[in-house]
C-alpha positions in Angstrom: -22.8 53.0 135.3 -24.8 52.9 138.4 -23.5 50.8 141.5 -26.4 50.4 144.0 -26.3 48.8 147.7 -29.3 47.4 149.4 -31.6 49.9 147.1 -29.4 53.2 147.8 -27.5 54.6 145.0 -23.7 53.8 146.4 -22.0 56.0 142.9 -22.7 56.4 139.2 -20.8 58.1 136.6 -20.1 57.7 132.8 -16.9 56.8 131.1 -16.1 60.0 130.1 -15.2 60.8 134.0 -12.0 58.6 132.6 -9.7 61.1 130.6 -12.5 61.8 128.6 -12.9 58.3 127.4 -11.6 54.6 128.7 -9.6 53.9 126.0 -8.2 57.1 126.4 -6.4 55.9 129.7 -5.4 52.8 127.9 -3.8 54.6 125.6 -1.9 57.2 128.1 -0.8 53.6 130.2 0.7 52.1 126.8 2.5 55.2 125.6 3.4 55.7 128.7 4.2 52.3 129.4 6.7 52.1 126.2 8.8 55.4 127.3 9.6 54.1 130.7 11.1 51.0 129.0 8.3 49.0 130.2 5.7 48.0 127.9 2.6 46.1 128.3 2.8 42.4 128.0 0.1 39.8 126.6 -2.5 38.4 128.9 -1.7 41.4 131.2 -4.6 42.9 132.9 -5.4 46.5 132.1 -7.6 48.6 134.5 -8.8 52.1 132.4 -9.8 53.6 135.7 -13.0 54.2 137.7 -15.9 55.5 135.9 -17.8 56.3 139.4 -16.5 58.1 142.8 -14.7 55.0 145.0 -16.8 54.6 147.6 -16.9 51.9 150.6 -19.0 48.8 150.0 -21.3 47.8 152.6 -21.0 44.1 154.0 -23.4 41.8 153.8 -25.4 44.0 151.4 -26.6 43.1 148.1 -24.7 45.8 145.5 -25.6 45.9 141.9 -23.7 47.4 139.3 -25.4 48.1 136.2 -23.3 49.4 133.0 -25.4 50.7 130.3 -24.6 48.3 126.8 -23.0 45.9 128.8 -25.6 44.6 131.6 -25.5 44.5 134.8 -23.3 42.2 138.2 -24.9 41.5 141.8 -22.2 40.8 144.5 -22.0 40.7 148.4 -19.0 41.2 150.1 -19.2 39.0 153.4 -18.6 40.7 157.0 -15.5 39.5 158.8 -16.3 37.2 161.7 
């Protein structure tokens, strides 16, 4: 995964940055999850973590995130004012 802001590199990493492997944190949030007496629900909405370093995003700019196999997003996130 690469995440790039008006043509500078913003973060990149791979998804074994995540535990070792994505479904490895879903699998540590489930377990976990059940032995707290609170298991995961249907249609709930599971985040496996951040592949890439969590880094500000730049307003107004033009960021694209590209994920290798899956393609790739293009967003702006608007200034205030």
């Amino acid at each position: 995964m690469v995440i790039t802001g008006g043509g500078e590199e913003i973060t990149r990493g791979v998804g074994s940055n995540v535990l070792g492997d994505p479904v490895n944190a879903v699998v540590w949030l489930a377990e976990t999850a059940i032995r707290t007496g609170e298991p995961l629900r249907a249609g709930e909405v599971l985040l496996s973590g951040s592949i890439g370093y969590i880094e500000p995003w730049p307003a107004d700019v033009e960021c694209v995130a590209t994920v290798t196999g899956l393609g790739r997003v293009v967003a702006t996130a608007e200034s205030k004012g």
